[in-house]
N, CA, C and O atoms as a GROMACS GRO file, in nm:
protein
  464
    1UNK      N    1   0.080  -0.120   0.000
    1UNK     CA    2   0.000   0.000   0.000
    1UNK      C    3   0.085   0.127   0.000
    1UNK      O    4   0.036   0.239   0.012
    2UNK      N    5   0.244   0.096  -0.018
    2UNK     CA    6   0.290   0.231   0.003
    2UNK      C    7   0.281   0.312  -0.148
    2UNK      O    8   0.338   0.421  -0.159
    3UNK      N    9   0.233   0.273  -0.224
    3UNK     CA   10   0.207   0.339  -0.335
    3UNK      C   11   0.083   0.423  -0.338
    3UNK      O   12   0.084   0.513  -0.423
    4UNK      N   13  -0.008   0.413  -0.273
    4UNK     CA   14  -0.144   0.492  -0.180
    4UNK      C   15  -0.095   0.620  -0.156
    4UNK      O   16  -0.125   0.729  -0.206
    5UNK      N   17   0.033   0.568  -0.017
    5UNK     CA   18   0.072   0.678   0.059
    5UNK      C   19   0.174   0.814  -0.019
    5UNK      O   20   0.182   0.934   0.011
    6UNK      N   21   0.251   0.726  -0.139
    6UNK     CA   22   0.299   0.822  -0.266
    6UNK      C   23   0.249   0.948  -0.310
    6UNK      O   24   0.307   1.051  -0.343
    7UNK      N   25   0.112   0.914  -0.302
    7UNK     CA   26   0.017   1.048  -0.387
    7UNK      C   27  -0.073   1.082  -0.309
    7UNK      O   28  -0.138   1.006  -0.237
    8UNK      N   29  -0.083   1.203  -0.318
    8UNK     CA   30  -0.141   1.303  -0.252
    8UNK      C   31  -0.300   1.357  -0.394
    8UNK      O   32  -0.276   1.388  -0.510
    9UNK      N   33  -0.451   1.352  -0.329
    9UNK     CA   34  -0.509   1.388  -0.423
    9UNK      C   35  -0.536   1.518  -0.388
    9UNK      O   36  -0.582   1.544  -0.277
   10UNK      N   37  -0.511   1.611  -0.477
   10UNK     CA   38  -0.530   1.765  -0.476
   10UNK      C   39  -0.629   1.821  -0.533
   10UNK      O   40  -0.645   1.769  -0.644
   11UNK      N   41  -0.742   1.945  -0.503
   11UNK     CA   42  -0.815   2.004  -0.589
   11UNK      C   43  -0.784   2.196  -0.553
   11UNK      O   44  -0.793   2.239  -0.438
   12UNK      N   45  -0.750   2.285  -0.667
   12UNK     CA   46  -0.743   2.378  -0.596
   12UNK      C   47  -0.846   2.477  -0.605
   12UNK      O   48  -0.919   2.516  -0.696
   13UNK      N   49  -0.834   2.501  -0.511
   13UNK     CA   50  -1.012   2.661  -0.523
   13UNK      C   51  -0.928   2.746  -0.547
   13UNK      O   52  -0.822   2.761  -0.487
   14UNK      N   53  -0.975   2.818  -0.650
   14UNK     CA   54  -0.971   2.922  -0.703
   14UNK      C   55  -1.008   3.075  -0.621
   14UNK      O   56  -1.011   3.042  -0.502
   15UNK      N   57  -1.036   3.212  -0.628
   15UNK     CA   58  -1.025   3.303  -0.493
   15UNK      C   59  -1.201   3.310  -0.526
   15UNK      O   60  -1.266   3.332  -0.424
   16UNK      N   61  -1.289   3.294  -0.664
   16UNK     CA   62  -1.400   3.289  -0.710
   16UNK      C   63  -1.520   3.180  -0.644
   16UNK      O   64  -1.642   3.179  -0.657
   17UNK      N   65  -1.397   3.062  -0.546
   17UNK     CA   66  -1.474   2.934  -0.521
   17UNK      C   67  -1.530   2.838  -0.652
   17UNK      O   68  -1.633   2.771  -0.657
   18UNK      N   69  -1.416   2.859  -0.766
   18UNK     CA   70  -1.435   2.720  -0.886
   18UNK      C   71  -1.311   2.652  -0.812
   18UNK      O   72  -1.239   2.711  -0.732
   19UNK      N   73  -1.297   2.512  -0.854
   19UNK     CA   74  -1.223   2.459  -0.830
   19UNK      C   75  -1.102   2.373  -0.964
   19UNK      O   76  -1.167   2.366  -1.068
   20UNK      N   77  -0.983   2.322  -0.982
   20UNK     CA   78  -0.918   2.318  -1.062
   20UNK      C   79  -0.896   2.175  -1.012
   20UNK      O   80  -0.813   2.162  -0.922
   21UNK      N   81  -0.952   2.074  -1.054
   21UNK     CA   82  -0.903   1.896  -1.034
   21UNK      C   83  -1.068   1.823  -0.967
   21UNK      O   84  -1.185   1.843  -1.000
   22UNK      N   85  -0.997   1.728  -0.855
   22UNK     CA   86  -0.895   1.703  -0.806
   22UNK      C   87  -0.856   1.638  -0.899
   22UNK      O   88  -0.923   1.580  -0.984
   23UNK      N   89  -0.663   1.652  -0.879
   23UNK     CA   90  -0.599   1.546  -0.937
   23UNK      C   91  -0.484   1.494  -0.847
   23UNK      O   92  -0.434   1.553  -0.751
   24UNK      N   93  -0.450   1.369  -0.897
   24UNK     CA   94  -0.330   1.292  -0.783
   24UNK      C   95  -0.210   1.330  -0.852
   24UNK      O   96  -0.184   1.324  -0.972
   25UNK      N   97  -0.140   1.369  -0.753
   25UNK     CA   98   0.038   1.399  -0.736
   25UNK      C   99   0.075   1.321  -0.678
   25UNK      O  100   0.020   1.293  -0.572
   26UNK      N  101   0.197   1.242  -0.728
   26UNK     CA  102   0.323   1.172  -0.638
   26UNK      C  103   0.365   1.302  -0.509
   26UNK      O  104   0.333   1.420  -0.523
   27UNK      N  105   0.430   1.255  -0.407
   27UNK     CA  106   0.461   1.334  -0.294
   27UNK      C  107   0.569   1.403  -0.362
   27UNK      O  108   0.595   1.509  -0.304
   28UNK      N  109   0.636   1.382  -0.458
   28UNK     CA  110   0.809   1.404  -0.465
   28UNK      C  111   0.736   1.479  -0.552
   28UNK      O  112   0.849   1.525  -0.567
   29UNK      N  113   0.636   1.562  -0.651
   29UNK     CA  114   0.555   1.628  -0.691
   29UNK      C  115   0.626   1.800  -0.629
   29UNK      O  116   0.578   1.846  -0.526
   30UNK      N  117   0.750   1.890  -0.710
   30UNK     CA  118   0.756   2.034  -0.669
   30UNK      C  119   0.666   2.105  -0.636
   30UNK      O  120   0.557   2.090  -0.690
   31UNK      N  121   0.681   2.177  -0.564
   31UNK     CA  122   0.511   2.324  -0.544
   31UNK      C  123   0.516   2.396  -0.710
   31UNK      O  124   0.412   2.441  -0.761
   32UNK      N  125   0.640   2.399  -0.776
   32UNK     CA  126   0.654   2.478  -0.916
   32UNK      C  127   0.609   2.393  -1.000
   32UNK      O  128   0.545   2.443  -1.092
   33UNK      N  129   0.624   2.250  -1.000
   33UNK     CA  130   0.531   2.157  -1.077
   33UNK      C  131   0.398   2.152  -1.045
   33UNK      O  132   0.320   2.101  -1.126
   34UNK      N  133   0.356   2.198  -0.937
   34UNK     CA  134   0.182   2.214  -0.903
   34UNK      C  135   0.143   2.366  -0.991
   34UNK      O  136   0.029   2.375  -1.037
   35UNK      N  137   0.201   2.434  -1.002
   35UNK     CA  138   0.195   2.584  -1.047
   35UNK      C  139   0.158   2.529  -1.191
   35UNK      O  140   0.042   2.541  -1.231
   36UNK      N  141   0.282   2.453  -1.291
   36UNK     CA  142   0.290   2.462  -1.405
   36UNK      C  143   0.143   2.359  -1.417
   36UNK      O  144   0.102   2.355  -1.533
   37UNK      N  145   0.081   2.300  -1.343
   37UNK     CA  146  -0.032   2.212  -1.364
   37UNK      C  147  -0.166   2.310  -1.380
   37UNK      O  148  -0.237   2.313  -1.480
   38UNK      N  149  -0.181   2.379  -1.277
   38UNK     CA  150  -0.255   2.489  -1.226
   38UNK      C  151  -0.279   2.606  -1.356
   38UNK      O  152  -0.390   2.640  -1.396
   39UNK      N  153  -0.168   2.649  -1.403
   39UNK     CA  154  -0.162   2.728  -1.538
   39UNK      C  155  -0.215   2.641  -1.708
   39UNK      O  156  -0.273   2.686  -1.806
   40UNK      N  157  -0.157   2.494  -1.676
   40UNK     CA  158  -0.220   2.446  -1.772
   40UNK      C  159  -0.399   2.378  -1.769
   40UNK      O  160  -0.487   2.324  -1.837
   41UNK      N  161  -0.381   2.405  -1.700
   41UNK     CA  162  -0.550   2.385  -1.647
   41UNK      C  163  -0.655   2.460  -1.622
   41UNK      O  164  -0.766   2.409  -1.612
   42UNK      N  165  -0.627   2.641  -1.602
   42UNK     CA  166  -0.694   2.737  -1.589
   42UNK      C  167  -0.771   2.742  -1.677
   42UNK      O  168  -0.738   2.737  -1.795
   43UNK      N  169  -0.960   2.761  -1.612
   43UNK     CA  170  -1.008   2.735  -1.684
   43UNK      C  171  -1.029   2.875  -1.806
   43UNK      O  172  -0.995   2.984  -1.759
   44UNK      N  173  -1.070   2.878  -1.920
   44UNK     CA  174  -1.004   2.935  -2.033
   44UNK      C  175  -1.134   3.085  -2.009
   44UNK      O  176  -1.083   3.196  -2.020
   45UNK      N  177  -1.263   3.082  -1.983
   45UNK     CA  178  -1.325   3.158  -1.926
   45UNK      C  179  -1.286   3.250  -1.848
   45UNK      O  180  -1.338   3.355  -1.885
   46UNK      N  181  -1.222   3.263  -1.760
   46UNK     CA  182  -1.180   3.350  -1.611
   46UNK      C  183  -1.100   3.451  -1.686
   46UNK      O  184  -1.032   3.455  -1.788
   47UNK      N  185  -1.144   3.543  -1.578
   47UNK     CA  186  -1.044   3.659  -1.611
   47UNK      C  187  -0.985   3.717  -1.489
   47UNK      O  188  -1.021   3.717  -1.371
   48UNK      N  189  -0.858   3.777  -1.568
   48UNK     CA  190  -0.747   3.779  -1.470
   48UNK      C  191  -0.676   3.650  -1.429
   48UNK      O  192  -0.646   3.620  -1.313
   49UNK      N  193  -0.652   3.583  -1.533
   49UNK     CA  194  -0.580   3.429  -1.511
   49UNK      C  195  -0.441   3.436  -1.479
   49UNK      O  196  -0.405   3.542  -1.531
   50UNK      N  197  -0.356   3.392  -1.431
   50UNK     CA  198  -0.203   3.394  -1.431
   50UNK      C  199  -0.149   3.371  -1.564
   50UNK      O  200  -0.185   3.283  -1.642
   51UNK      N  201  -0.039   3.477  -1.587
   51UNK     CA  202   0.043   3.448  -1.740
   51UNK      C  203   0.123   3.359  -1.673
   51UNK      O  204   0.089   3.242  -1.690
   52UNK      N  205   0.208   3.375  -1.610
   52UNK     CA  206   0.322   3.265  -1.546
   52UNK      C  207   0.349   3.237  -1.432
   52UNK      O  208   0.334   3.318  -1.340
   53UNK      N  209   0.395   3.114  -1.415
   53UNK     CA  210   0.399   3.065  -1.300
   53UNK      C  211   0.442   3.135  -1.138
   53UNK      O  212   0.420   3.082  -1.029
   54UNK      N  213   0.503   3.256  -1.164
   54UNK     CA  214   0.555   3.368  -1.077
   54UNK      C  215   0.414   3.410  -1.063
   54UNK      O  216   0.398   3.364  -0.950
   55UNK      N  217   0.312   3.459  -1.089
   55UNK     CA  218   0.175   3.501  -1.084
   55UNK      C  219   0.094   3.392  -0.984
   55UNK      O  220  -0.016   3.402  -0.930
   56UNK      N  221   0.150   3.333  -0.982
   56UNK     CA  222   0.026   3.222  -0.877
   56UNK      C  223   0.139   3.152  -0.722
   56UNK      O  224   0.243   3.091  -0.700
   57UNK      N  225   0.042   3.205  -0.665
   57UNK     CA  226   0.038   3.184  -0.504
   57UNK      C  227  -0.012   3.063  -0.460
   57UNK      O  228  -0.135   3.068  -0.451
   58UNK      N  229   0.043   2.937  -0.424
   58UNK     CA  230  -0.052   2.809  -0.361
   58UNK      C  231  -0.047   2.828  -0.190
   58UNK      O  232   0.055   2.853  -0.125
   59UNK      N  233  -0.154   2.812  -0.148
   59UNK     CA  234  -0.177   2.837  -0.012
   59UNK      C  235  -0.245   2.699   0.072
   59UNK      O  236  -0.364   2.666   0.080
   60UNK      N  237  -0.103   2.622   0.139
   60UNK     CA  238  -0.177   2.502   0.192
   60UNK      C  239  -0.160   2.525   0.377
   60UNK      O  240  -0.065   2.566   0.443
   61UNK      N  241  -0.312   2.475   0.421
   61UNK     CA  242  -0.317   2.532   0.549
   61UNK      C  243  -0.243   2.632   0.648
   61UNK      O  244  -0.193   2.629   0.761
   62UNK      N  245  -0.262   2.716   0.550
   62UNK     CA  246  -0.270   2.829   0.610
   62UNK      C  247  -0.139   2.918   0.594
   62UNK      O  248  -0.124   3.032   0.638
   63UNK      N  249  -0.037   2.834   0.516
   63UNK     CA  250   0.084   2.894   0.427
   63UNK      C  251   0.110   2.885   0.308
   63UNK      O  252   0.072   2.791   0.238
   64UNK      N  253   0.166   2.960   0.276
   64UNK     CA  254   0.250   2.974   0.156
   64UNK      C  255   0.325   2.884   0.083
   64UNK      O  256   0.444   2.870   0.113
   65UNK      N  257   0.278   2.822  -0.005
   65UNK     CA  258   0.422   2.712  -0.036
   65UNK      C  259   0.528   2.738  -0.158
   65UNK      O  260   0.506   2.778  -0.272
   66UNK      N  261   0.641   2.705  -0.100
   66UNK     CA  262   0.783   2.786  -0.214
   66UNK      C  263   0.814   2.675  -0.300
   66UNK      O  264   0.832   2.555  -0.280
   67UNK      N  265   0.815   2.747  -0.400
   67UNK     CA  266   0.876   2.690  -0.550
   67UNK      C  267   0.959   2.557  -0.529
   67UNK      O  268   0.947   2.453  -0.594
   68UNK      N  269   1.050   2.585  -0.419
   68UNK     CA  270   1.174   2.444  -0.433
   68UNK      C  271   1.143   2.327  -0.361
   68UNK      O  272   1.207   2.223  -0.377
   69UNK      N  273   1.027   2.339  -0.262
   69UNK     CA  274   0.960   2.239  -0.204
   69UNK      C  275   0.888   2.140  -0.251
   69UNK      O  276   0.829   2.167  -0.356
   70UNK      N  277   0.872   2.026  -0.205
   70UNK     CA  278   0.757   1.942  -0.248
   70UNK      C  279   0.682   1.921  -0.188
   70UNK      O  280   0.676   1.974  -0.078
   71UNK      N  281   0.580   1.828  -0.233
   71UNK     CA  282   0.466   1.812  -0.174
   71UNK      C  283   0.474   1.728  -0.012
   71UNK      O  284   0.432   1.754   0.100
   72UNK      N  285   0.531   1.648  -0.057
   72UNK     CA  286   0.553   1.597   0.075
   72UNK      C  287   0.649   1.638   0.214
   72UNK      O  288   0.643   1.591   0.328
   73UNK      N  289   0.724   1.729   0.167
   73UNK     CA  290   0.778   1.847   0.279
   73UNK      C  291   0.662   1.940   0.316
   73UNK      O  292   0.666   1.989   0.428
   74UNK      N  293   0.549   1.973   0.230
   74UNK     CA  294   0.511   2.086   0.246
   74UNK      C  295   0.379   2.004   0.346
   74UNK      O  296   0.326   2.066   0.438
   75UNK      N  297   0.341   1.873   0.314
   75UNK     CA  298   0.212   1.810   0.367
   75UNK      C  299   0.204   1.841   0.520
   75UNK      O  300   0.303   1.842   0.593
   76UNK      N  301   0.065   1.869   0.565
   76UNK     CA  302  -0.024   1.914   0.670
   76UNK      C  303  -0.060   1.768   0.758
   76UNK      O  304  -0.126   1.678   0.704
   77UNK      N  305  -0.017   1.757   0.873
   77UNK     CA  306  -0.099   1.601   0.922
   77UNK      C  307  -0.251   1.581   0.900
   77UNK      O  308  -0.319   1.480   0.911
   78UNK      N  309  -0.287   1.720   0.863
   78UNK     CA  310  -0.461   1.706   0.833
   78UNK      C  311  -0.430   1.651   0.736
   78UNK      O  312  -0.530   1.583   0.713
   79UNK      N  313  -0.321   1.620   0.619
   79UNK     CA  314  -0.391   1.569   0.497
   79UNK      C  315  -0.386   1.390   0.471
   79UNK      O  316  -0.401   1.318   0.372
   80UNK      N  317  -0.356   1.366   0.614
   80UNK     CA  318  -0.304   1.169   0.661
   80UNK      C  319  -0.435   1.122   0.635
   80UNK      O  320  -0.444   1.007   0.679
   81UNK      N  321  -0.556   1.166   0.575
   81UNK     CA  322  -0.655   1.073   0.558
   81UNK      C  323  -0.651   1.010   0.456
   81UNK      O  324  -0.600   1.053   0.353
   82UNK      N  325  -0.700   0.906   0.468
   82UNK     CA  326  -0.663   0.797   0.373
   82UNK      C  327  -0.824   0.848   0.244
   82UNK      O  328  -0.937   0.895   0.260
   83UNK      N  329  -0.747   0.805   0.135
   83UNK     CA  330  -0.886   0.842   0.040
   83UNK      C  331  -0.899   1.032   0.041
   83UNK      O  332  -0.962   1.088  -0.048
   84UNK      N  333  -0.835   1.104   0.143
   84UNK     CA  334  -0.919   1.227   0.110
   84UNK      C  335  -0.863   1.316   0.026
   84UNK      O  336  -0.745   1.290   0.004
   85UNK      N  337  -0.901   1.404  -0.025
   85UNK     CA  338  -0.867   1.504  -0.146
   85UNK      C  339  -0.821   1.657  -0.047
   85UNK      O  340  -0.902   1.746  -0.023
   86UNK      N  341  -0.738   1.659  -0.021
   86UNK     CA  342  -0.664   1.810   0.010
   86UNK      C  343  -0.670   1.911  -0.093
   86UNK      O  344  -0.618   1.911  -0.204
   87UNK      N  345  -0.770   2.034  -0.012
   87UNK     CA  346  -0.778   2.164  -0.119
   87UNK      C  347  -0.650   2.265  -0.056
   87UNK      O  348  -0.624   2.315   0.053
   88UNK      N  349  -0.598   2.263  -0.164
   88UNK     CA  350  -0.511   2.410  -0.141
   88UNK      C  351  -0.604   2.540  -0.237
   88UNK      O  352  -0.693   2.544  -0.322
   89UNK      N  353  -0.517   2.634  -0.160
   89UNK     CA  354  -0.573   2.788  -0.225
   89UNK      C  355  -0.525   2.812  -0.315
   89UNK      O  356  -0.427   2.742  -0.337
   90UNK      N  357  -0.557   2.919  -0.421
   90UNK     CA  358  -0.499   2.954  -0.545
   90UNK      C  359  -0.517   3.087  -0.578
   90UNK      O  360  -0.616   3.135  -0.633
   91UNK      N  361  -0.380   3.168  -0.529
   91UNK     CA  362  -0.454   3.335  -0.496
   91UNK      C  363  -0.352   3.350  -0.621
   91UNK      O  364  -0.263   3.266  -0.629
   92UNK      N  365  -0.358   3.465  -0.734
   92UNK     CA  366  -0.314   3.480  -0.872
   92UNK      C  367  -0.291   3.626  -0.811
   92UNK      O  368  -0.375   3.687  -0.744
   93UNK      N  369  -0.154   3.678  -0.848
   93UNK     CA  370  -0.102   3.821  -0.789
   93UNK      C  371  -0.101   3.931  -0.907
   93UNK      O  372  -0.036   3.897  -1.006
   94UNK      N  373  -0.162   4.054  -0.910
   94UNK     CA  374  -0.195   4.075  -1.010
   94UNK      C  375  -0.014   4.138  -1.089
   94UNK      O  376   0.104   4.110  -1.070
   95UNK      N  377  -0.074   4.210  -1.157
   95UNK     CA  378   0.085   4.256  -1.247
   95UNK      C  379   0.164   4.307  -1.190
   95UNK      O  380   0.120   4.390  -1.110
   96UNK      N  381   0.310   4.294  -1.195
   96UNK     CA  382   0.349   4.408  -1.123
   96UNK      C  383   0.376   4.557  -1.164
   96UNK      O  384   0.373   4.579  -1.285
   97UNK      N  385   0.394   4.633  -1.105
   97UNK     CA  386   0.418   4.768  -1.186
   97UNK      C  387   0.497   4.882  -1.126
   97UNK      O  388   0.497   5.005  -1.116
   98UNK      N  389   0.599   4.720  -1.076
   98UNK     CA  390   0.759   4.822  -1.097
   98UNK      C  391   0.829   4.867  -1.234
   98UNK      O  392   0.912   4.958  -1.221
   99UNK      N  393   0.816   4.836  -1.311
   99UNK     CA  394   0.840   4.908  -1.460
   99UNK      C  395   0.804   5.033  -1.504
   99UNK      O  396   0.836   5.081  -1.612
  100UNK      N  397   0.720   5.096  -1.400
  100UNK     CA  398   0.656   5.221  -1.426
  100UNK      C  399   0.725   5.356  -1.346
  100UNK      O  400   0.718   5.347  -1.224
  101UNK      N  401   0.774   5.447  -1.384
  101UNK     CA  402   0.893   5.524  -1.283
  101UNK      C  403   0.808   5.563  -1.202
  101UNK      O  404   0.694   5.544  -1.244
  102UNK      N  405   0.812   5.618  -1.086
  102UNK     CA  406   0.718   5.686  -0.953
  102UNK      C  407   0.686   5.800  -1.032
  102UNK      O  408   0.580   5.823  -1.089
  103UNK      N  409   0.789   5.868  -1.030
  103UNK     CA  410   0.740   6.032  -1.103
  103UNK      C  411   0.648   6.055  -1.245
  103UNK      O  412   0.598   6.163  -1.275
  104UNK      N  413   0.634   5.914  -1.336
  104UNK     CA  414   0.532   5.922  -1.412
  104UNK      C  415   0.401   5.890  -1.373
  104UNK      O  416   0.311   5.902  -1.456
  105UNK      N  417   0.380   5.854  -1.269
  105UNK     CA  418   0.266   5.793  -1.175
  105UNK      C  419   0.193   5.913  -1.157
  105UNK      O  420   0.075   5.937  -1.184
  106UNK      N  421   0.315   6.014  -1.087
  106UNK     CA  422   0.279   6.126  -1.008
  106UNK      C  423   0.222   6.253  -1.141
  106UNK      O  424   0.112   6.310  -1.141
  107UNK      N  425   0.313   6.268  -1.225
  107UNK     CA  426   0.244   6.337  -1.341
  107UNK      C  427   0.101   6.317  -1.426
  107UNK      O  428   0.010   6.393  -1.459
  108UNK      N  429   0.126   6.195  -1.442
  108UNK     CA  430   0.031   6.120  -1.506
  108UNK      C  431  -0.126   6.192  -1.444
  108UNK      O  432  -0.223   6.219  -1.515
  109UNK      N  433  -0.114   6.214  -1.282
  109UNK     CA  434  -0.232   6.256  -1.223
  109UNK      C  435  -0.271   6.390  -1.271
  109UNK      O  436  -0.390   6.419  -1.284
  110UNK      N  437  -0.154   6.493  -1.303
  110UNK     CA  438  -0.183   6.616  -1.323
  110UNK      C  439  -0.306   6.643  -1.422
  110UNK      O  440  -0.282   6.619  -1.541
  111UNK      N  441  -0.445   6.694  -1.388
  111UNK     CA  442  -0.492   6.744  -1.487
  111UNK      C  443  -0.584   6.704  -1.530
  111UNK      O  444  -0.660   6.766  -1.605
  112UNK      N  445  -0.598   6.560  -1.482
  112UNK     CA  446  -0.699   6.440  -1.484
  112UNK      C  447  -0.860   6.525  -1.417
  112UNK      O  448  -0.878   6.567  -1.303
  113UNK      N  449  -0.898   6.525  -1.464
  113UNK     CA  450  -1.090   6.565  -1.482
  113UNK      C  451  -1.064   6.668  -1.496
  113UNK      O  452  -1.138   6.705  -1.404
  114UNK      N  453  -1.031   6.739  -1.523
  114UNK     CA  454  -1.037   6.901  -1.567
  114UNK      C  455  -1.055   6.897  -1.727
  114UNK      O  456  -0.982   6.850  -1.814
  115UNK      N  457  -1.212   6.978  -1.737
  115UNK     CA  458  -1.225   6.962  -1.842
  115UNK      C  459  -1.301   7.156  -1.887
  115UNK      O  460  -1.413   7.203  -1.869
  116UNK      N  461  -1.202   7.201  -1.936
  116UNK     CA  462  -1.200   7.391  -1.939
  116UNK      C  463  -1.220   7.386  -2.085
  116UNK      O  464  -1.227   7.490  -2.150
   0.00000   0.00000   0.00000
């Protein structure tokens, strides 16, 4: 039966409450290989989807899980039930917009509703 205990079945909720699976992962399964699953699976409807894998946040009880980890470092003793499906979170970060200088931010405002 230790091939049971190998995989972990996952479904992730989305921040909307859809969900993405469940599907089974081996434990040795990266958090960045859950990402690249997660992106190929988004459903094609939604908006505001993640472009890349840097864009999506997995959140398992109640943390954060990092890129170089796996599943089975990252596992919760809540998830020791036999048969059960562990939901992680799936929070998508929006763009960033450090590319944008401060002082064009600040101009940009000048002038805005004035309409003479």
């Amino acid at each position: 039966m230790a091939g049971v205990q190998d995989q972990l079945e996952i479904k992730f909720r989305l921040t909307d409450g859809s969900d993405i699976g469940p599907k089974s992962f081996p434990t040795a399964t990266s958090v960045a290989t859950l990402k690249e699953s997660i992106l190929a699976q988004w459903p094609k409807g939604k908006d505001n989807g993640p472009r890349t894998v840097k864009d999506v946040k997995i959140i398992s009880a109640g943390k954060i899980l990092e890129n170089n980890r796996t599943l089975g470092e990252c596992q919760s003793p809540l998830c020791d039930i036999p048969g059960g499906v562990t939901t992680m979170h799936v929070v998508v970060q929006p763009p960033s917009q450090e590319k944008v200088p401060r002082h064009h931010s600040q101009i940009s405002g000048i002038g805005a509703g004035i309409d003479n």
